[in-house]
N, C-alpha and C positions, 0 to 999 in steps of 0.2 A: 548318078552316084548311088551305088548299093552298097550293104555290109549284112552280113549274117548276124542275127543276134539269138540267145539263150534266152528263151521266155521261161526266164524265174519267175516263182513266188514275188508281184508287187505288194500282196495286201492288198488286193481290190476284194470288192465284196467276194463272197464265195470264194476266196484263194485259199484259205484256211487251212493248211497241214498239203495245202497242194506241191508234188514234186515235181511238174509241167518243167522237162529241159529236153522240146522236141525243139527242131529249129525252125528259124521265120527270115523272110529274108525282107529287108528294110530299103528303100529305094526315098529319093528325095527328088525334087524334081519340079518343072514348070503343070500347067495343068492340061497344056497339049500333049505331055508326054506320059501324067499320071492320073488324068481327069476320067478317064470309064473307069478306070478302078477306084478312084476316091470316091466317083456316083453311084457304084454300086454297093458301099459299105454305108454313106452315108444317107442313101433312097432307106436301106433296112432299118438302118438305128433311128435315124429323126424320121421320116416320114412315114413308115407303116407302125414300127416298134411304139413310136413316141406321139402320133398321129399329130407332127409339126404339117401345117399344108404345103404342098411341092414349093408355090410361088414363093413362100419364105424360107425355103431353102438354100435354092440358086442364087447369086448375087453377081455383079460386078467384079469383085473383090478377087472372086478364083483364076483369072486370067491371069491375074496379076500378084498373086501370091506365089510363096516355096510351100509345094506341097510334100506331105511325107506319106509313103503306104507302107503296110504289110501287109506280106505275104504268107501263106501258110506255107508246107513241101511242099505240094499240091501247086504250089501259084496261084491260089484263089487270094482275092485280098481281102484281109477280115482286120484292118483296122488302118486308119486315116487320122490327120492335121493335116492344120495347115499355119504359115506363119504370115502376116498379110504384112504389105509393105510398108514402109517407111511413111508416105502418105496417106495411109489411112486415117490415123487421126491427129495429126501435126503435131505431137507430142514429141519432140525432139530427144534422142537415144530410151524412145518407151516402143517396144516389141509388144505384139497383141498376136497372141495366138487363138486359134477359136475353133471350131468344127470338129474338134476331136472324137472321132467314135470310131469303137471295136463292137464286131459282130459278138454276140450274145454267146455263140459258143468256145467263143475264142477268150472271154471273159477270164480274170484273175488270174493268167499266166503271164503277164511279163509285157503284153502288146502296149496297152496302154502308156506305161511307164518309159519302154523303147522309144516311143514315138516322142513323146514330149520330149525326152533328153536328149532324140537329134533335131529334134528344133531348136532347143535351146542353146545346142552348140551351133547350130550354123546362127543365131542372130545376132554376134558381136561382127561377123561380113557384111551387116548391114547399118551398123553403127548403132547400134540399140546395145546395152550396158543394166536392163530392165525387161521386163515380161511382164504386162497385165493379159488379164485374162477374163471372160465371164463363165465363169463355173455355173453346172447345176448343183446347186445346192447339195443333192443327195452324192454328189461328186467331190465334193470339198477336202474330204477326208485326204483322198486320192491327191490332192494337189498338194494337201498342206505336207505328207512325205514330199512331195518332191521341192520344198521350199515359200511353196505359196503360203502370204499372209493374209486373211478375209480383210477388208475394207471395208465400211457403210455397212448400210442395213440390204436386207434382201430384196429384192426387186423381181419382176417378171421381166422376161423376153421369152416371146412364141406363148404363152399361158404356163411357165416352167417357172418357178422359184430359182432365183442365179444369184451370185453373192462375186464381186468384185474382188478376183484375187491380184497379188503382184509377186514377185518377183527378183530379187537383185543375180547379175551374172555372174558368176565367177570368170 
């Protein structure tokens, strides 16, 4: 499943007076069909970008999650999610999305924000009514546009500062 989208202005860092309306093209998909492209955007941002180490990278989880890329015109993919399954963590009608990251250069046009809002729309097929999420911190901003509430206090995972966001669906 693909659709073209318009990388607006999200209000990500650095988007600021940005008029970025080249086109990207959006694909959703299992991880047999969107996995070299999600490990290629997500090797850049967590593991050299963010120096997360590879082994806590890869998990489990990506086999069996709906993953989402973009694309640039080009067909390079410069930004990933992903939305993990229903059993991940028994939370009945609670969606957890996680892994999200856009390449550096693709930064405050629109990827970002693409991304999360076609996960959001494919997670009521899955019976989820809810979206938690673990944010980085310096990210938060970026989710509270899209609806996210912080929860608790801030925490580590990977040595990153993350803060508990949620979510209700429409």
């Amino acid at each position: 499943m693909s659709s073209s989208l318009n990388r607006a202005n999200d209000g990500a860092p650095g988007a600021a007076g940005s008029a970025a309306s080249s086109s990207a093209n959006l694909a959703l998909g299992a991880w047999s069909e969107l996995g070299a492209a999600a490990r290629q955007v997500r090797t850049a941002v967590f593991v050299i970008e963010q120096n997360i180490p590879a082994a806590e990278e890869w998990d489990q989880w990506d086999a069996k999650s709906l993953h989402a890329v973009a694309r640039d015109a080009a067909g390079s993919a410069i930004g990933t999610g992903r939305l993990l399954p229903p059993a991940f963590d028994g939370q009945a009608g609670t969606g957890h999305i996680g892994r999200m990251a856009v390449l550096r250069q693709a930064r405050g046009a629109g990827v970002g924000g693409a991304l999360l809002r076609a996960l959001m729309r494919a997670a009521p097929a899955y019976g989820f009514a809810q979206i938690v999420l673990h944010a980085q911190s310096q990210a938060a901003n970026f989710y509270a546009r899209h609806g996210f509430v912080a929860e608790g206090a801030e925490f580590f995972e990977v040595g990153i500062p993350h803060v508990l966001m949620r979510a209700p669906l429409q």
